[in-house]
N, C-alpha and C positions, 0 to 999 in steps of 0.2 A: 645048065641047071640039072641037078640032082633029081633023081624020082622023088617022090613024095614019102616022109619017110612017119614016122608016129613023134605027136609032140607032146608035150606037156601045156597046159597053158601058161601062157607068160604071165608073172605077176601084173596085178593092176592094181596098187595100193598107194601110190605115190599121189595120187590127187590134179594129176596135169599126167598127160602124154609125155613129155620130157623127162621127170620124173619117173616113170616104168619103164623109157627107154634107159635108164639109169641102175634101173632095179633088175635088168637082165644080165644085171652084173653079181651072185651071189658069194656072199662072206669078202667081199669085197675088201674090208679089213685087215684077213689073215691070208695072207700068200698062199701058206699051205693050205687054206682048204678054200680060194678062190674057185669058181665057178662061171664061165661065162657063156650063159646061155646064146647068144646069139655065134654059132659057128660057123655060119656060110652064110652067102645071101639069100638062100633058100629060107635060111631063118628069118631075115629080116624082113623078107617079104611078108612071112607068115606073121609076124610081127604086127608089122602093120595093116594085115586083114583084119585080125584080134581088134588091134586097138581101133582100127576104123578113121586111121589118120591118111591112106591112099583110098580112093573109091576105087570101084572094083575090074572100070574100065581100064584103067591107067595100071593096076596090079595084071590083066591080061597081056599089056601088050609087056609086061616086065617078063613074066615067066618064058618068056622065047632070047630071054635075053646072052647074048656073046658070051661063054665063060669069060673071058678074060676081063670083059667091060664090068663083069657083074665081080669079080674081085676088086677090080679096081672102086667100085662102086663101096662094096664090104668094107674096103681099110677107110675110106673117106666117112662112111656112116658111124662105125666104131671112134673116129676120131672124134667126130661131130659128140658121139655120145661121152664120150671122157672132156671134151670142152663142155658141156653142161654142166656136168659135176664141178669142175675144177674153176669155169666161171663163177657157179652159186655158192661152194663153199670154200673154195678158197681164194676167191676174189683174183682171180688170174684174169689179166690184162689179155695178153696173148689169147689165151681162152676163148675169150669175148671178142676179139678180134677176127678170129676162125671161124665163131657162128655168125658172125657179121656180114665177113663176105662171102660165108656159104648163104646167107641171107640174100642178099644183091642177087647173087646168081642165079638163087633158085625163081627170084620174082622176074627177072631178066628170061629166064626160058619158060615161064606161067605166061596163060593166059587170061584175060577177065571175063568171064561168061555171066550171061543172064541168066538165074535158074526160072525154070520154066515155071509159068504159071504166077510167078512173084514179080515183085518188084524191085530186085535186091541183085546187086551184082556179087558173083565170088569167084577168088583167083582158084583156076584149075592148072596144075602141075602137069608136065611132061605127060606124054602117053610111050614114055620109052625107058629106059634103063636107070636112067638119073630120078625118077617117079618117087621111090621111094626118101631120094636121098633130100631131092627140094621139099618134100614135104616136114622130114625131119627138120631141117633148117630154115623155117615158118615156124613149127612149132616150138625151135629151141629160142629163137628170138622174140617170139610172144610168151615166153617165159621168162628169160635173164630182164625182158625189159618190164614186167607187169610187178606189184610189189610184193617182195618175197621175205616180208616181215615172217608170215609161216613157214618159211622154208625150214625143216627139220630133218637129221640123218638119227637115224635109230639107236638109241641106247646104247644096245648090245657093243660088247668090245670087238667082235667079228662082222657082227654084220654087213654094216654100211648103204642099205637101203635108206633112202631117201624120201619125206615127205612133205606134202600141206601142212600142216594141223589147221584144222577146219572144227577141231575142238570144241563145245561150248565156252568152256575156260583157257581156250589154246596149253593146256596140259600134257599133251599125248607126248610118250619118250618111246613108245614102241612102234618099229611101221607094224608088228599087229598086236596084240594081246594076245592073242593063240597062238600066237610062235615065238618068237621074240620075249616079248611080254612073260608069257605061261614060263617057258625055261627056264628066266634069272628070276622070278621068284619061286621056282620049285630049286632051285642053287642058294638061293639065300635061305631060304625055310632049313633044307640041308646043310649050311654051314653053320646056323646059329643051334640045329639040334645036335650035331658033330662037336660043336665047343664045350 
């Protein structure tokens, strides 16, 4: 693992964890000015601190983790992440397949713990290297499988961010209004006083 290096925070607009693992993907749309925020698995670790999808135990025993296991670990999460998108919006069989039996797997090395004080059992993940990756693979499969009537990818012709709309009207066509949003109508206000 990498020293600790200065991050940006990851978006978190997408409305599910799945979703912002999606959205660490920017301009998505335009090759040339793709962005893909998660570049080692230093990032996805940090990733998943942010989001709060590994508790903090199972993220200690990852940062000791093998260079080589933890790349290995990087192309599997990256893939996981492109099978989300490519299951929810382009209805990819294969896709759904991938998160399926990363699903199996991840529940297959989880275990069921009691949380304390409750009465309620919950599956806890790896305390090793794979922490990060079965956690994403619960989360992607409690997403492709939940109803994703709101599922929306953002307006913009570049962006490619992905959301809920959780809307009152289910209306929303920007993942923001401050970014997205604000741009293409400060572009059309400019092309219609240009004409």
């Amino acid at each position: 693992m990498s020293e600790s290096r200065e991050r940006s925070p990851f978006p978190a607009v997408g409305g599910h964890p799945g979703f912002d693992l999606v959205d660490t993907v920017h301009w998505r749309l335009d090759s040339s000015r793709a962005i893909d925020t998660l570049a080692d698995f230093d990032d996805v670790v940090a990733w998943c601190a942010q989001m709060g999808v590994v508790d903090d135990g199972a993220l200690a025993a990852v940062t000791a983790a093998d260079p080589d296991a933890a790349a290995r670990e990087f192309r599997a999460i990256v893939a996981l992440r492109e099978a989300i998108y490519e299951a929810v919006f382009t209805s990819s069989e294969s896709a759904a397949d991938l998160i399926a039996e990363e699903y199996v797997a991840a529940r297959g090395r989880s275990t069921l713990q009691r949380d304390a004080g409750s009465a309620s059992w919950r599956w806890r993940v790896p305390g090793d290297v794979s922490a990060p990756r079965a956690a994403i693979a619960v989360l992607a499969h409690d997403l492709i499988t939940s109803d994703l009537h709101a599922a929306r990818q953002c307006a913009d012709d570049a962006c490619g961010w992905v959301y809920l709309d959780t809307s009152p009207r289910h209306n929303r066509i920007w993942c923001t209004a401050a970014g997205c949003g604000n741009r293409n109508r400060v572009a059309r206000h400019a092309a219609r006083k240009g004409a």
